[in-house]
N, CA and C of each residue as an Amber inpcrd file, in Angstrom:
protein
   636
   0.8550000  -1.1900000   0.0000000   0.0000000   0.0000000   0.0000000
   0.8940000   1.2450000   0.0000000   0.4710000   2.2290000  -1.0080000
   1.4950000   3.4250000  -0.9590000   0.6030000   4.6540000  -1.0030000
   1.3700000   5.4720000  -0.4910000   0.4100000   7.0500000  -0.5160000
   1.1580000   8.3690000  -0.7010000   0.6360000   9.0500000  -1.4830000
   1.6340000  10.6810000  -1.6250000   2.0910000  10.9700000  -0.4540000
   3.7570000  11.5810000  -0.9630000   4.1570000  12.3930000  -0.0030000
   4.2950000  14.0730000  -0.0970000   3.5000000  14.5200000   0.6470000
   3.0690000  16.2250000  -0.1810000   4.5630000  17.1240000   0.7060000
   4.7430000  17.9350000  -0.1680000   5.8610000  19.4070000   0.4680000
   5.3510000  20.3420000   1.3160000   5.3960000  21.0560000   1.8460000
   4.8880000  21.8850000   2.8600000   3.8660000  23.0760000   1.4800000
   4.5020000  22.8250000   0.1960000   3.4340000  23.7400000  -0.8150000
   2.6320000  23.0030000  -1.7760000   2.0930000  22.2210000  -0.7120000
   1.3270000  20.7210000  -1.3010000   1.5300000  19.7920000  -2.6640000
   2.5790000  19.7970000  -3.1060000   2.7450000  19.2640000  -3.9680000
   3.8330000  18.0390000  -3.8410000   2.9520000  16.8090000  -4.6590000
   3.7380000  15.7530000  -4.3890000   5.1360000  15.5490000  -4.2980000
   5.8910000  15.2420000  -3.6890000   7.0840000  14.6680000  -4.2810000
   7.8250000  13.0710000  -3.8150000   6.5090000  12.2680000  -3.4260000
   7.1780000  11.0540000  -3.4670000   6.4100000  10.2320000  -2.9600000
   6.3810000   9.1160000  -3.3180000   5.7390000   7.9230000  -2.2620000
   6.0210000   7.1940000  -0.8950000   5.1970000   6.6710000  -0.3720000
   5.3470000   6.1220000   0.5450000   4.3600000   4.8920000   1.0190000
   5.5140000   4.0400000   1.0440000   4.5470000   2.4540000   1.6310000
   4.4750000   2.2440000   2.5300000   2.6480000   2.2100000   3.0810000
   2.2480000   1.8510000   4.3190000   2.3700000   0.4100000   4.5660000
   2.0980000   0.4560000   6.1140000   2.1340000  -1.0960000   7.0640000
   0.9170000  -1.3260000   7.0750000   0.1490000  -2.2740000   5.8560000
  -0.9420000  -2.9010000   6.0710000  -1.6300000  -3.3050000   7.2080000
  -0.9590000  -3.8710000   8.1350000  -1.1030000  -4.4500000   9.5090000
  -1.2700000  -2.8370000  10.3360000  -1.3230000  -2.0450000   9.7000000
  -1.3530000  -0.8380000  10.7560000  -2.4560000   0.1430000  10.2640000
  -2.5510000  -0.1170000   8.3800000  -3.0070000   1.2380000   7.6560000
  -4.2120000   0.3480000   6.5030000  -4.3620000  -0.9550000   6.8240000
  -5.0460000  -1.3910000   6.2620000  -5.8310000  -2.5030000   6.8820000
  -6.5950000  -2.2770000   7.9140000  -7.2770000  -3.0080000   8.4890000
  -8.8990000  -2.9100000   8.7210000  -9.6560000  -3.7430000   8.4530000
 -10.7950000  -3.2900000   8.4990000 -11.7570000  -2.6950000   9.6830000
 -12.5870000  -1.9090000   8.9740000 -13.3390000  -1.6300000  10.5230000
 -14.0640000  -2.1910000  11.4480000 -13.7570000  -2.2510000  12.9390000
 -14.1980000  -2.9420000  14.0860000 -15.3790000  -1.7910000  14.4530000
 -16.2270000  -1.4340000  14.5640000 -17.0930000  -0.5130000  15.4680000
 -17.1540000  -0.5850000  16.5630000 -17.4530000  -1.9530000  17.3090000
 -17.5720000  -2.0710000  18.4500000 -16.1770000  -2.0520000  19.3690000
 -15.4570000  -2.2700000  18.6690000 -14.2120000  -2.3320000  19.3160000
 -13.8300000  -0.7620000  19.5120000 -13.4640000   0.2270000  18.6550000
 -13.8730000   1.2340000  18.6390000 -14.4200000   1.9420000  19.8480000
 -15.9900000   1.7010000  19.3650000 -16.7420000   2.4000000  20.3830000
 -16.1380000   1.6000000  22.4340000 -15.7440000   0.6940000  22.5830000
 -15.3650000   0.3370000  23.8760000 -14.3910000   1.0140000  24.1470000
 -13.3090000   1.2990000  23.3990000 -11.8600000   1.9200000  23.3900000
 -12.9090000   3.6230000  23.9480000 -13.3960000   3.9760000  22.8310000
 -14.0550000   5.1160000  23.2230000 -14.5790000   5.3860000  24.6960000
 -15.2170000   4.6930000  24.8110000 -15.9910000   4.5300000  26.2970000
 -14.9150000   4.6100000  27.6610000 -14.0360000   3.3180000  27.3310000
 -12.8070000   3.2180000  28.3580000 -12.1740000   4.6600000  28.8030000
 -11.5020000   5.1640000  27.1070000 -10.6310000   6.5460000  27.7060000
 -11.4360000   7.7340000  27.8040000 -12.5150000   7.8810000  27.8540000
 -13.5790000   8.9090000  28.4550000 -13.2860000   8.5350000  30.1560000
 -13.7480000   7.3030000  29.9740000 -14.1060000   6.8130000  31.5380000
 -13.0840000   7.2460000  32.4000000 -12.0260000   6.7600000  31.7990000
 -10.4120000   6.3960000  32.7110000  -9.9130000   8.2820000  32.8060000
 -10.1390000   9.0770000  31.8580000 -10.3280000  10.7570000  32.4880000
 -11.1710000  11.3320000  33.3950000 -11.9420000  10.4220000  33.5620000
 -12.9930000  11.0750000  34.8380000 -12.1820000  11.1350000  36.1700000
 -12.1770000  11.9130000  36.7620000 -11.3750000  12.2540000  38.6460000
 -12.3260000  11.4860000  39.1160000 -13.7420000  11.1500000  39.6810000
 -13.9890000  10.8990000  40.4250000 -13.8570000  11.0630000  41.8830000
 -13.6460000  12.7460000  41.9320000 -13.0570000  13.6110000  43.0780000
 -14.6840000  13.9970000  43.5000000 -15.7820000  13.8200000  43.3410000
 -17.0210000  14.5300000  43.2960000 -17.1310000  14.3280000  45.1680000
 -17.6400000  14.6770000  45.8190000 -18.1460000  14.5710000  47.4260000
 -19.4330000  14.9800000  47.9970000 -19.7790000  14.3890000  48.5670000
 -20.9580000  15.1860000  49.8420000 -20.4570000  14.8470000  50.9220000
 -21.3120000  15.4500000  51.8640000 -21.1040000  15.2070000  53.1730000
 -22.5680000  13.9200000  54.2840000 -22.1740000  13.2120000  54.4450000
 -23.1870000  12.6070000  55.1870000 -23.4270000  13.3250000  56.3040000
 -24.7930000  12.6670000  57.4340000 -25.3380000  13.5590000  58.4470000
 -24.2360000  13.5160000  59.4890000 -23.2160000  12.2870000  59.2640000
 -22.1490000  12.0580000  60.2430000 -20.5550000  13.1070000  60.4780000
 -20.8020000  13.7270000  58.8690000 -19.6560000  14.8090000  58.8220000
 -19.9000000  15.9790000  58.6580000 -21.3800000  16.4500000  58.5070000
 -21.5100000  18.2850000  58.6720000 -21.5280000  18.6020000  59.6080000
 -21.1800000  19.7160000  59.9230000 -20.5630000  20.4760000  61.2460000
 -22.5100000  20.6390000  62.0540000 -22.3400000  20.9190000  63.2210000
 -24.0170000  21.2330000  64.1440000 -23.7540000  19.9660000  65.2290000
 -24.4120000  20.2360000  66.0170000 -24.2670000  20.0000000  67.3700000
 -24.9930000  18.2180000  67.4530000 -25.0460000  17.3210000  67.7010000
 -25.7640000  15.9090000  67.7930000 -26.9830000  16.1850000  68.9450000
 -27.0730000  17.0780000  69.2440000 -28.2160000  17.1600000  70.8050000
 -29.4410000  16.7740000  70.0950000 -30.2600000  16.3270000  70.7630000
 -31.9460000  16.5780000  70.4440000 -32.4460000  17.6280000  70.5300000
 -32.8510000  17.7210000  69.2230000 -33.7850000  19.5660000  69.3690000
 -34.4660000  19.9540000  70.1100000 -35.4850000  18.7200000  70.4520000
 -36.3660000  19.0430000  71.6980000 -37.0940000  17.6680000  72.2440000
 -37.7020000  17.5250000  73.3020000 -38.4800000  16.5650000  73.3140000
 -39.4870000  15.6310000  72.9540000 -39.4860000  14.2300000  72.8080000
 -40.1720000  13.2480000  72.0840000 -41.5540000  13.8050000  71.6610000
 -41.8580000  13.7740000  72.6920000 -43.8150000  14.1950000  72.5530000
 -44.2410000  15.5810000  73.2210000 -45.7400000  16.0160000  72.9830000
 -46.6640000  16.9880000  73.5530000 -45.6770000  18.4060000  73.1920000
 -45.1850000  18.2840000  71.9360000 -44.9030000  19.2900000  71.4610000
 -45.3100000  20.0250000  69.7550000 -46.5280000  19.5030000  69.5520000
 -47.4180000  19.5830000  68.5190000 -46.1040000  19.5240000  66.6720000
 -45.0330000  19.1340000  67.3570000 -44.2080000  18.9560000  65.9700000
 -43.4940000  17.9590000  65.8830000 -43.0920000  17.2490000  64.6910000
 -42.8500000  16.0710000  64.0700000 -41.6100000  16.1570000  65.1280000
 -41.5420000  14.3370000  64.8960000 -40.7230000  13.8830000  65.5640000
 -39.0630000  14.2890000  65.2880000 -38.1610000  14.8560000  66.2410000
 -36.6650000  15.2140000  65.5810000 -36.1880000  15.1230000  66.3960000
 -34.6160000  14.7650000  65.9240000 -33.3640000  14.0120000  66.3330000
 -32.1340000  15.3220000  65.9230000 -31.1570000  14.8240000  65.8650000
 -29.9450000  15.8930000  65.3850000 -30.4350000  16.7170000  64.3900000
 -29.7680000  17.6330000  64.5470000 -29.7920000  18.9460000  63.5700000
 -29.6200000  18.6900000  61.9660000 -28.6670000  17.8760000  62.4680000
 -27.8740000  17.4420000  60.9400000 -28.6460000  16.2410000  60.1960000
 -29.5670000  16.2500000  60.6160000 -30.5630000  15.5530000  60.2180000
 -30.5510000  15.3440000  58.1470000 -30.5940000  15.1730000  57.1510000
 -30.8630000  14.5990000  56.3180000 -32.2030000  15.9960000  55.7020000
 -32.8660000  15.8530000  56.1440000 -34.1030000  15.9480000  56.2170000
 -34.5560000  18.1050000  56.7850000 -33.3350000  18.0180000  57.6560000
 -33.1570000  19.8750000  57.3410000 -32.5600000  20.6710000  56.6510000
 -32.4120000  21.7250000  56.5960000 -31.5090000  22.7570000  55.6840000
 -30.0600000  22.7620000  56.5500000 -29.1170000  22.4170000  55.6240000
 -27.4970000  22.3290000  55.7700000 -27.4270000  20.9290000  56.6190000
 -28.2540000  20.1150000  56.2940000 -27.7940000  19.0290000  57.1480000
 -27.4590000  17.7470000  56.1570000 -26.9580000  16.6150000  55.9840000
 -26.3660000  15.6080000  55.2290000 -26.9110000  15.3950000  54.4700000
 -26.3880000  14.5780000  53.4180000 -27.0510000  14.2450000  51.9260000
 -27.0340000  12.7410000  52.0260000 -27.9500000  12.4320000  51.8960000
 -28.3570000  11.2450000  51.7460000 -28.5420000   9.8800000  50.4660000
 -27.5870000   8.9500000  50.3110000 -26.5360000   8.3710000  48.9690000
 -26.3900000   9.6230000  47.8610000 -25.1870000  10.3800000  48.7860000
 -24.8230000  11.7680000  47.8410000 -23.5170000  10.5650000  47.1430000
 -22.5520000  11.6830000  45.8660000 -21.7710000  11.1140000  45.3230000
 -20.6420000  10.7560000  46.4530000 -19.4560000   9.7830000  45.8780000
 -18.3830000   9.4060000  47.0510000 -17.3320000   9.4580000  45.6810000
 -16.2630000   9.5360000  46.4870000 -15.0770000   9.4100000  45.7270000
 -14.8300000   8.0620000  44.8830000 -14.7560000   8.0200000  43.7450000
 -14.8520000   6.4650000  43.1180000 -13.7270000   6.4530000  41.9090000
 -13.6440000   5.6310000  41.5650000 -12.6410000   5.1270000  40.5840000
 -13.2650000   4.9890000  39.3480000 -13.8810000   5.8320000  38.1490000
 -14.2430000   5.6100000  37.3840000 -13.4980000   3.9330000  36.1620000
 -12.4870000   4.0060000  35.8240000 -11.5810000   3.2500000  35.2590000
 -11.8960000   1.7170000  34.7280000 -11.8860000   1.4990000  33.4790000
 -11.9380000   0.7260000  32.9660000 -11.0520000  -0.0850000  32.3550000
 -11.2110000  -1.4400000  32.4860000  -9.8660000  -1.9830000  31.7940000
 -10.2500000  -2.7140000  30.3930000  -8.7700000  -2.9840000  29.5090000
  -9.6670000  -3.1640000  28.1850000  -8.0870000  -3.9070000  27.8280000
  -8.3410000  -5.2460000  27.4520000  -7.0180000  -6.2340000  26.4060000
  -6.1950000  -4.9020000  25.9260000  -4.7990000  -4.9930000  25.8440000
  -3.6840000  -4.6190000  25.3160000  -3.9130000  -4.4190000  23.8330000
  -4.6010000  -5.7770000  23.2630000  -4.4780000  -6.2550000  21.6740000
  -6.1770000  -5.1990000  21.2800000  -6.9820000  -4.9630000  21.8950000
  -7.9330000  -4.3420000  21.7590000  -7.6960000  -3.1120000  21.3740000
  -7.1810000  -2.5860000  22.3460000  -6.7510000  -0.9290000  22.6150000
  -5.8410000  -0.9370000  21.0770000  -5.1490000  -2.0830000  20.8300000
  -4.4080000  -1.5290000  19.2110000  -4.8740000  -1.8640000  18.3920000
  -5.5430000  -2.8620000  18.4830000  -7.1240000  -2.6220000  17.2220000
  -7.5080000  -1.7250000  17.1290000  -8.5870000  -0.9200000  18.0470000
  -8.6940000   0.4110000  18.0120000  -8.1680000   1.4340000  17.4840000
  -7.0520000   1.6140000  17.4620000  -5.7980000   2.7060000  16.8260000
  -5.8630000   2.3650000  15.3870000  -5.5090000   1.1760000  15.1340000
  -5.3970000   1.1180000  13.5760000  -6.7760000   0.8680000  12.9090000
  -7.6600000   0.5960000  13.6630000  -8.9150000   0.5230000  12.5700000
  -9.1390000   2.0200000  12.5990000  -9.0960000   2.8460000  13.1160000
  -9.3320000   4.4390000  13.1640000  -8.0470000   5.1660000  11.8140000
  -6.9910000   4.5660000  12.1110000  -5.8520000   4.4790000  11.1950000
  -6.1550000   4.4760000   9.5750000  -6.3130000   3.1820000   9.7730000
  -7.0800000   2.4610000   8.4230000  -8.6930000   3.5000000   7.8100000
  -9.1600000   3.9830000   8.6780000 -10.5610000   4.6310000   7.8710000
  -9.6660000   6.1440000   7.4530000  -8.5100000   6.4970000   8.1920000
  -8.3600000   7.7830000   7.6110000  -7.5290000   7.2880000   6.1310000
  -7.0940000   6.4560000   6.3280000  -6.4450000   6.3780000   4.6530000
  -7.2390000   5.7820000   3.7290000  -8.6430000   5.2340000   4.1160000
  -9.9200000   4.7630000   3.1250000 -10.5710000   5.8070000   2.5880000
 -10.8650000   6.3070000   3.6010000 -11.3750000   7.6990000   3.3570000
 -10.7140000   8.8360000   2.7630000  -9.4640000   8.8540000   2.8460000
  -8.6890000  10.1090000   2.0240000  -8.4190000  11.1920000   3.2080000
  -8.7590000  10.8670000   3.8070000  -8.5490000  11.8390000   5.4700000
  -7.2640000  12.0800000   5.9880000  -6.0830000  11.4140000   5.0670000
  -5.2360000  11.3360000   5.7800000  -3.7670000  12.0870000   4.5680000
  -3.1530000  13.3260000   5.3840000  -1.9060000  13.6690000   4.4410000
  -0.5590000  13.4410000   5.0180000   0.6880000  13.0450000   4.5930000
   1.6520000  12.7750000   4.9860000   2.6470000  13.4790000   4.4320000
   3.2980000  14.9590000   5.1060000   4.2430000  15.6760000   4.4040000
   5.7220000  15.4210000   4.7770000   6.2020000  15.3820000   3.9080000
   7.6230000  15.1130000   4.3430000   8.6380000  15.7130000   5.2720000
   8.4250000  16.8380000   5.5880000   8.4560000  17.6620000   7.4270000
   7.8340000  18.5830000   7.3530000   7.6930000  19.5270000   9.0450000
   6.9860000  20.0600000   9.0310000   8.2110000  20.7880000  10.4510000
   8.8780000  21.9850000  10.0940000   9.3990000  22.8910000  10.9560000
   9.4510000  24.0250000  10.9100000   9.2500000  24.6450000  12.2170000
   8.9830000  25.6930000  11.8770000  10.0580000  26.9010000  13.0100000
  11.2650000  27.9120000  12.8010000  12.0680000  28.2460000  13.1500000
  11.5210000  29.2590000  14.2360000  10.2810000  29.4250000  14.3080000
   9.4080000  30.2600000  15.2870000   8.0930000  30.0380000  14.4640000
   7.2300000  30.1340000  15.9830000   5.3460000  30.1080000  15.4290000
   5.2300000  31.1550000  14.6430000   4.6000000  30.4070000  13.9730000
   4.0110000  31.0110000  12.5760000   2.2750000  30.8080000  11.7590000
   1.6920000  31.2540000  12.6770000  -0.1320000  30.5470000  12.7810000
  -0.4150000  30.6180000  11.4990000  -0.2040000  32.0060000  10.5820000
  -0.4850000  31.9290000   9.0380000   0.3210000  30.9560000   8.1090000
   1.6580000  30.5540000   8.5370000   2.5200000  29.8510000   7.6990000
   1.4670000  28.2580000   7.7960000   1.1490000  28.0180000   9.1250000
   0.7080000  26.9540000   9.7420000  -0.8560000  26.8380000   8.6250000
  -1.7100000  27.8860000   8.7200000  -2.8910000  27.8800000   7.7680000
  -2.7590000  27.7020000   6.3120000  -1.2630000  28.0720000   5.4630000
  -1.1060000  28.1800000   4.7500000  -0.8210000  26.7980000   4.3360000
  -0.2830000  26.2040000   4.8080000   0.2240000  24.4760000   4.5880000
  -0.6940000  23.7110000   4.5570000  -1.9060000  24.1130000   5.5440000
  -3.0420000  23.2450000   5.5270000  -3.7660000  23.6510000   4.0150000
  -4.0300000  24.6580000   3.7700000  -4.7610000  25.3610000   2.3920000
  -4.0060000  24.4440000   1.3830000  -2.8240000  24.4750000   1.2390000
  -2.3370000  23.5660000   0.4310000  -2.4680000  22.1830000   0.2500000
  -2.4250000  21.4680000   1.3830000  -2.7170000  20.3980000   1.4120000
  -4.5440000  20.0370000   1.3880000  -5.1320000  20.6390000   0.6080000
  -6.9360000  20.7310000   0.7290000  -7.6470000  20.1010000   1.8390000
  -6.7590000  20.8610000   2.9120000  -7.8560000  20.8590000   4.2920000
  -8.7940000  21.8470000   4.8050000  -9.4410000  22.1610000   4.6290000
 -10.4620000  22.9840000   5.2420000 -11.1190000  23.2430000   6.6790000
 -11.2800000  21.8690000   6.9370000 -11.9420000  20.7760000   8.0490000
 -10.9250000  21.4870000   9.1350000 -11.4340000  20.6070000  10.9850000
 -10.3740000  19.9250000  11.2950000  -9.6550000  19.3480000  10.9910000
  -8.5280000  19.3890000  11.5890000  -7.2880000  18.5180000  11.0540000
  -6.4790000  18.3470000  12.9980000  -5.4650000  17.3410000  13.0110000
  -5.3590000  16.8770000  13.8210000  -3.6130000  16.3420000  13.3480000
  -2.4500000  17.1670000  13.8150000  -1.2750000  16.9050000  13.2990000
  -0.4460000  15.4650000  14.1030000   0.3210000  15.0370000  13.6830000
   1.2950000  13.9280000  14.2530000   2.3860000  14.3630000  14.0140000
   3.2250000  14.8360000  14.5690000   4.5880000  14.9200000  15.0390000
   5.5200000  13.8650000  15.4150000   6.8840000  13.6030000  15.1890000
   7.6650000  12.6180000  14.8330000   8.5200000  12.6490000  17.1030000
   8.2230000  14.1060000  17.1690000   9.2650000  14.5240000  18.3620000
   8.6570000  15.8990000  18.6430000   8.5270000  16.2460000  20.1790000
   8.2590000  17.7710000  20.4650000   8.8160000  18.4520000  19.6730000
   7.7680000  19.3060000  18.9730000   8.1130000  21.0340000  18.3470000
   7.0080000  21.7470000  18.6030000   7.5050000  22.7310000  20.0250000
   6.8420000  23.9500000  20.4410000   6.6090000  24.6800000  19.5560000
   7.6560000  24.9520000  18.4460000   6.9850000  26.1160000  17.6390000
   5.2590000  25.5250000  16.3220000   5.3950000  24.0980000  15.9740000
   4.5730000  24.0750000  15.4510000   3.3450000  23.5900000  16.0440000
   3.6660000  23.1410000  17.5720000   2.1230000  23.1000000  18.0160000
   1.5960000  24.0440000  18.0270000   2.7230000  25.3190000  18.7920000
   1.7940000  27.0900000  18.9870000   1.1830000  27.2070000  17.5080000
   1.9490000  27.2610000  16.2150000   1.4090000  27.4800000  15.1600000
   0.1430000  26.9130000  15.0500000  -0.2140000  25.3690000  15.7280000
  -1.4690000  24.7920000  14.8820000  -2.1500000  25.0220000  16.0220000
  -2.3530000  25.0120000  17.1180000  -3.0170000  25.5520000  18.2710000
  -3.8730000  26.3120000  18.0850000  -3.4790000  27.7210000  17.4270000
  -4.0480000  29.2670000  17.5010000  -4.5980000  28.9990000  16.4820000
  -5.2160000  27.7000000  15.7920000  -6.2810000  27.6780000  14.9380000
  -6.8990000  26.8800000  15.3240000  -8.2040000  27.5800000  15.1900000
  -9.7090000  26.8220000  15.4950000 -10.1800000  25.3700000  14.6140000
 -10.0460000  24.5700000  15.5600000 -10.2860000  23.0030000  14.9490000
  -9.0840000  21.8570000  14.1600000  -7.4700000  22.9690000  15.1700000
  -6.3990000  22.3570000  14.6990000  -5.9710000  21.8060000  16.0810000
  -4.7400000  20.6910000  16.0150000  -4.4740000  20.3090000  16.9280000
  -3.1370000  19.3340000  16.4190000  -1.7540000  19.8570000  17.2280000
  -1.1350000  19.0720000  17.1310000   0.0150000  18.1790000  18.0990000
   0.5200000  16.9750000  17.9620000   0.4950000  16.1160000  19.2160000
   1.7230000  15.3400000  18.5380000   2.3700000  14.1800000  19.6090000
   2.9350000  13.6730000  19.2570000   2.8090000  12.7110000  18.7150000
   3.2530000  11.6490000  17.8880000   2.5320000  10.4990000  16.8030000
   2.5720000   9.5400000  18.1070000   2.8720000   9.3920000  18.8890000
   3.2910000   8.1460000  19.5640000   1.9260000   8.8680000  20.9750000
   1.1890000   9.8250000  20.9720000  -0.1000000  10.2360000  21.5280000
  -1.3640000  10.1740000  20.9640000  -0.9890000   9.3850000  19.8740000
  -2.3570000   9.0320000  18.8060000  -3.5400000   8.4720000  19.8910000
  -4.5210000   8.5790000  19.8930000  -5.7050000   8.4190000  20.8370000
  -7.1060000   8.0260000  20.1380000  -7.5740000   7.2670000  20.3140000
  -8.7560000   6.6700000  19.8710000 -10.1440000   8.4820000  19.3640000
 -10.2270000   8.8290000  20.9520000 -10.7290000  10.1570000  20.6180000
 -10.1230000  11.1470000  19.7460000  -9.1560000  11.6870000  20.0520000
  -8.6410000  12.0490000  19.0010000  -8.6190000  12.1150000  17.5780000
  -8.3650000  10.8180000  17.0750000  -8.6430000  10.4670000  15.9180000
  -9.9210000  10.7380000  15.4150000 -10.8170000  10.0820000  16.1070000
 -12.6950000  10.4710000  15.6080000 -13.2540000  11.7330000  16.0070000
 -12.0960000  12.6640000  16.7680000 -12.9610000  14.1610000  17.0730000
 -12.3930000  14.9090000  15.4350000 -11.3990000  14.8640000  15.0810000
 -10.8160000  15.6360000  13.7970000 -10.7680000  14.8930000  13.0940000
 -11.5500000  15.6740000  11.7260000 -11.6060000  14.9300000  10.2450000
  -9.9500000  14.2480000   9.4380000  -9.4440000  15.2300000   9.2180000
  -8.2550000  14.8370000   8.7050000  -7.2250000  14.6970000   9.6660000
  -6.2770000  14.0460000   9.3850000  -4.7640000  13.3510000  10.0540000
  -3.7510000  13.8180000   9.2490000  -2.7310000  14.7990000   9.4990000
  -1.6520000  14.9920000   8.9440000  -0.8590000  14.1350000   9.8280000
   0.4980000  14.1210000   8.8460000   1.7800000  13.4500000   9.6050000
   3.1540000  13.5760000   8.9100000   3.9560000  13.6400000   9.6920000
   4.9550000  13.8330000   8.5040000   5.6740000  12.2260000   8.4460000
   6.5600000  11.8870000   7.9530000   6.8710000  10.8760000   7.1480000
   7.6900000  10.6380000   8.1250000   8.4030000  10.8740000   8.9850000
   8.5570000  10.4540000  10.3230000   7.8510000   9.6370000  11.4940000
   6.8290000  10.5350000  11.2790000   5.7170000  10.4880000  12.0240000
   5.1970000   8.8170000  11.6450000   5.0510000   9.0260000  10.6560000
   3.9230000   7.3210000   9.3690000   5.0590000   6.3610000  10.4600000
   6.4360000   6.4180000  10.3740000   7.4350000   5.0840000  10.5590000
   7.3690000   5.2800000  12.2540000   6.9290000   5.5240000  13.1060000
   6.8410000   5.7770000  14.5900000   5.8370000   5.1730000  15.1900000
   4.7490000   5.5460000  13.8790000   3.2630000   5.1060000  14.1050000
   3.4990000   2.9720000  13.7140000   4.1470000   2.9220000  13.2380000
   4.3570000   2.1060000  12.2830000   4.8970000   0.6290000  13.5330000
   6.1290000   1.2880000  13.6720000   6.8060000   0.6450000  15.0140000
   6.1850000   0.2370000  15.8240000   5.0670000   1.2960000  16.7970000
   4.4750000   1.1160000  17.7040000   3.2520000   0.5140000  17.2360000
   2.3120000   0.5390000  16.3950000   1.0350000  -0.1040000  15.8450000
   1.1920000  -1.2650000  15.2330000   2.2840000  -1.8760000  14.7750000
   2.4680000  -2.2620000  13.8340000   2.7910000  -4.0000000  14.3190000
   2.8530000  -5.0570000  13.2900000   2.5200000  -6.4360000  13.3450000
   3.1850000  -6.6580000  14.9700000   2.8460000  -6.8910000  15.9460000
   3.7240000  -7.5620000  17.3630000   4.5880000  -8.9950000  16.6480000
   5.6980000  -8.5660000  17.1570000   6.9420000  -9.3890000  17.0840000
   7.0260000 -10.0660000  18.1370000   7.0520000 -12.0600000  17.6590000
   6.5460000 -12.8100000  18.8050000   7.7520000 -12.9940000  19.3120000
   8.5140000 -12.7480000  20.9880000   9.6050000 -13.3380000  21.3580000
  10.0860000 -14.3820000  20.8070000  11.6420000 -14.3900000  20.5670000
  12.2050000 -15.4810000  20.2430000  12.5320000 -16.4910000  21.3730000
């Protein structure tokens, strides 16, 4: 499988052969959508709290006596049942987190992989540096390469200057190839990468090499 390699002034200048096992795999949905579910889940804090009637601050006394006092029966202040007093099965601190097969989670990646190069969603330029941010240089590369859309960059190695560049545009985003993310992938239409980037993705996604 091979695919253009575009210049930063979109024009071809070379090929490049993908890892079938990485860029040509068919689509799983469900697999997918679980991967989806998991890394939503596994970002949740689960920091949320209330307080039961046992930890808001007020005194434990009896308000007043049992009977022959023409009002409902009451106990502590902190009662449930008054104003500022405990919450009753309020939220608790919990562990949202889901676990999901190793071999799943990289299904996931490459069937998401695989639809951007079915689809045409996907450009691969042969680098992408930039000697200081440059947000118009950054818009200008995309125009060339006929993106319009979101787009969603892969980077080979940190470069501050071209994330700031793709940042300060609305519905751009760029990351390291080896931070490729299930969400990710399905929040932005197109996938740039540079040709660095393709052989990183490649390594890490790519056929598992069975111990010798």
């Amino acid at each position: 499988m091979q695919i253009p390699v575009y210049s930063a002034d979109g024009k071809a200048v070379g090929q490049m052969d993908l890892d079938e096992t990485v860029f040509g795999v068919p689509m799983n949905a469900a697999v997918v959508h679980q991967a989806l579910v998991r890394q939503r889940a596994n970002s949740r804090l689960g920091t949320v709290k209330t307080k039961t009637r046992g930890e808001v601050s007020g005194s434990s006394r009896k308000l007043y006596r049992q009977k022959h006092t023409g009002h409902a029966r009451a106990g502590s202040l902190r009662s449930p049942l008054r104003r500022h007093g405990g919450v009753i099965f309020g939220p608790r601190p919990r562990s949202y987190r889901q676990a999901m097969p190793k071999k799943m989670r990289r299904l996931a990646i490459r069937c998401l992989l695989s639809d951007k190069v079915a689809s045409g969603a996907i450009r691969v330029v042969d680098k992408l540096d930039f000697p200081e941010p440059k947000t118009k240089e950054m818009a200008r590369i995309l125009k060339a390469l006929s993106i319009e859309r979101s787009a969603l960059i892969a980077l080979p190695s940190p470069n501050a200057n071209v994330v700031r560049s793709a940042n300060n545009l609305e519905g751009v985003r760029a990351i390291q190839a080896r931070q490729l993310n299930v969400e990710a992938l399905l929040t932005y239409r197109h996938l740039v990468m540079t040709a660095d980037a393709v052989q990183i993705v490649q390594d890490l996604w790519g056929r598992e090499r069975t111990p010798a």
